[in-house]
Structures are given as C-alpha cells and as structure tokens.
C-alpha positions in Angstrom: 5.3 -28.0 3.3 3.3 -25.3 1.8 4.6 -21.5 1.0 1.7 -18.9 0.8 2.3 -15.7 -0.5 -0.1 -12.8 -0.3 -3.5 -13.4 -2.1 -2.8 -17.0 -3.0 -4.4 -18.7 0.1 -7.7 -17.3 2.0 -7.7 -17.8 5.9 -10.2 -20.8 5.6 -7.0 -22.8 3.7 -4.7 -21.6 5.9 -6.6 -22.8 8.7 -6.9 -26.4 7.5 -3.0 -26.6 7.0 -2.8 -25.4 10.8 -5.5 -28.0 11.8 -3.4 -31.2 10.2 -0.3 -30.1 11.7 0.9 -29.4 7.7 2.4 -26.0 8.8 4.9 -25.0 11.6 4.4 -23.1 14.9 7.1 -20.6 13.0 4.2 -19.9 10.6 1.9 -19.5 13.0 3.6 -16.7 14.5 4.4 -15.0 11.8 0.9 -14.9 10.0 -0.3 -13.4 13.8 2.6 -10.9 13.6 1.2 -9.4 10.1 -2.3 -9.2 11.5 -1.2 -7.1 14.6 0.8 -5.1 12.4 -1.9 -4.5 10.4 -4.4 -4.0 13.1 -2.2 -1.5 14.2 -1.5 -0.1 11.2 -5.4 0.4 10.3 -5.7 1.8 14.0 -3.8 4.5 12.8 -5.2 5.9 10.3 -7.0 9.3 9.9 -8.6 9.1 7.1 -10.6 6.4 5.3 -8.6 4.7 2.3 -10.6 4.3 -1.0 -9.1 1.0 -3.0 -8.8 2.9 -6.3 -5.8 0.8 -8.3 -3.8 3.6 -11.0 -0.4 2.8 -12.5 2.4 5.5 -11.0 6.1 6.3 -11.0 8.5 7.8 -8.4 11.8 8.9 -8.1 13.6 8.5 -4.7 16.9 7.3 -3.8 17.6 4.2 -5.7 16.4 5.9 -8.9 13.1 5.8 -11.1 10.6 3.2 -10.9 7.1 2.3 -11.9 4.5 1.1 -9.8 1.1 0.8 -9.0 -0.9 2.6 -6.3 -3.3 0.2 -4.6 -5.5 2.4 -2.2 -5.2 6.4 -1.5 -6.5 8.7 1.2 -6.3 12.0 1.4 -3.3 11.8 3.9 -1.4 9.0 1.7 -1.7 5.9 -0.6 -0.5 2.2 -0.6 2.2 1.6 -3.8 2.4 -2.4 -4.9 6.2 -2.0 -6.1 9.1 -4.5 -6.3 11.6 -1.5 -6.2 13.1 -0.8 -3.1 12.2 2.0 -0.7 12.8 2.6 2.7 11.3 3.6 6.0 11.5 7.4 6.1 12.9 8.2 2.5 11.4 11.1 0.6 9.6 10.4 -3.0 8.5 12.4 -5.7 5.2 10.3 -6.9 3.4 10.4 -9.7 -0.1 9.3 -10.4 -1.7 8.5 -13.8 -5.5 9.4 -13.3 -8.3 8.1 -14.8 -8.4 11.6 -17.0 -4.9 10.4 -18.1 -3.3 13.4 -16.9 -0.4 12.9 -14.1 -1.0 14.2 -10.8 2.8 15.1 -9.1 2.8 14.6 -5.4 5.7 14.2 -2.8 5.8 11.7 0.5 7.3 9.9 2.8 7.6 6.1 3.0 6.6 5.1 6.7 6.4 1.3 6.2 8.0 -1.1 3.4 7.3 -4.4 2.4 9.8 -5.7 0.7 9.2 -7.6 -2.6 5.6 -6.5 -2.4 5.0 -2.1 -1.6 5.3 0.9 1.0 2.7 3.0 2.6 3.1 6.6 1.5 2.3 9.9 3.6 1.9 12.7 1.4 4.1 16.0 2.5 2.3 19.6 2.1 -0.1 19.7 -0.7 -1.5 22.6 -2.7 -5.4 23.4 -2.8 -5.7 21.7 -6.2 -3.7 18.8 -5.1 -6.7 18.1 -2.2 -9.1 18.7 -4.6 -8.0 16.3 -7.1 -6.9 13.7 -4.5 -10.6 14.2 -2.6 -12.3 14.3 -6.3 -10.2 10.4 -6.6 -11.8 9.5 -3.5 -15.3 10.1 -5.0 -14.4 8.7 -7.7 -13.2 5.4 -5.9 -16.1 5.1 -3.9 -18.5 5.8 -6.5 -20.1 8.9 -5.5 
C-alpha cells in the first residue's frame, strides 16, 4: 500500500489509488480531514499570504532552531521546521531577508504540524517592523 507524504503525490494520483481500491477508507478520511482543516484555516485569514521562502531561526521552549519560513503576511508567516513547537507557545523569530540583514520578530504558534511546520501570529510590532514586513510582501509578489 502506498504512503504519501506532502508534495510527493498530486490529487490526480491520489485519485487513481482511491479508484482501484489500492488505498483504505482510513485514508480517505484523513486526506478530507486536512482539506477541511485547511479550508478553514484559509477561511480565517485576514490578510493575503505572499509565498516568499527565507531561511530563519527561533528560540522558544525546546531551545534554538533553524528553519525556513514558507509564506508571510503581515499578521504572521508559515515556518517548514522539524523542531518541535506547540499550540500557543511564544517565539522569538528571526528572519534572514533578501538584504541579508535579520529582521527580529516575536509570535505565537496557533497550529503545528508535526514533522513538517507551525503557523505563526506575529505579537505587537513596531512601525518599521510593518514596513519591512509590507516592503517583503511587495517584494514576494513582485510589485
């Protein structure tokens, strides 16, 4: 029986596994599980994410790590990380941009994906903090 992860399989193979029976009703559920989540998940958002991949480090409870941020808003970003995090812990982030100077930002993790990355909601930022995050977003979407 076949194991996807994410990105190795697009919908269209999953769908033939379904159709010949290849893949349990288990599966099934689960794969419709992580679209609702994810519907729900984009339903929530404020503000339009910008896919904008920059390598990063935080500091939160189990230590240091280094990670990756995937996409970034001007309310939060999405970190690819195999570190652990959890739901509701407090990070210090920080970003490398493409200027290579560090940008320092603190958040909260409100979802975690284990073995894969966590949403991050950005706490109280300073003027120059929006305007660099806002200048990444430009930047991102190639304005």
């Amino acid at each position: 029986m076949p194991t996807f992860k994410r990105g190795m399989a697009t919908a269209a193979q999953v769908a033939a596994y379904l159709e010949t029976g290849l893949l349990c009703i288990d599966v099934r559920v689960v794969v419709c599980r992580k679209n609702l989540k994810k519907f729900m998940t984009d339903e929530r958002r404020r503000e339009d994410r910008v896919r904008l991949p920059m390598e990063a480090r935080y500091e939160g409870l189990s230590g240091k790590s280094n990670a990756r941020v995937y996409d970034i808003s001007s309310g939060g970003c999405y970190i690819e990380s195999l570190s652990p995090a959890s739901t509701g812990e407090t990070l210090r982030l920080e970003i490398l941009l493409p200027s290579e100077r560090w940008l320092v930002l603190h958040g909260e993790v409100v979802h975690h994906e284990p073995g894969m990355g966590f949403g991050l909601r950005f706490g109280e930022q300073s003027n120059s903090e929006r305007d660099v995050i806002a200048g990444l977003i430009e930047y991102g979407r190639g304005d």
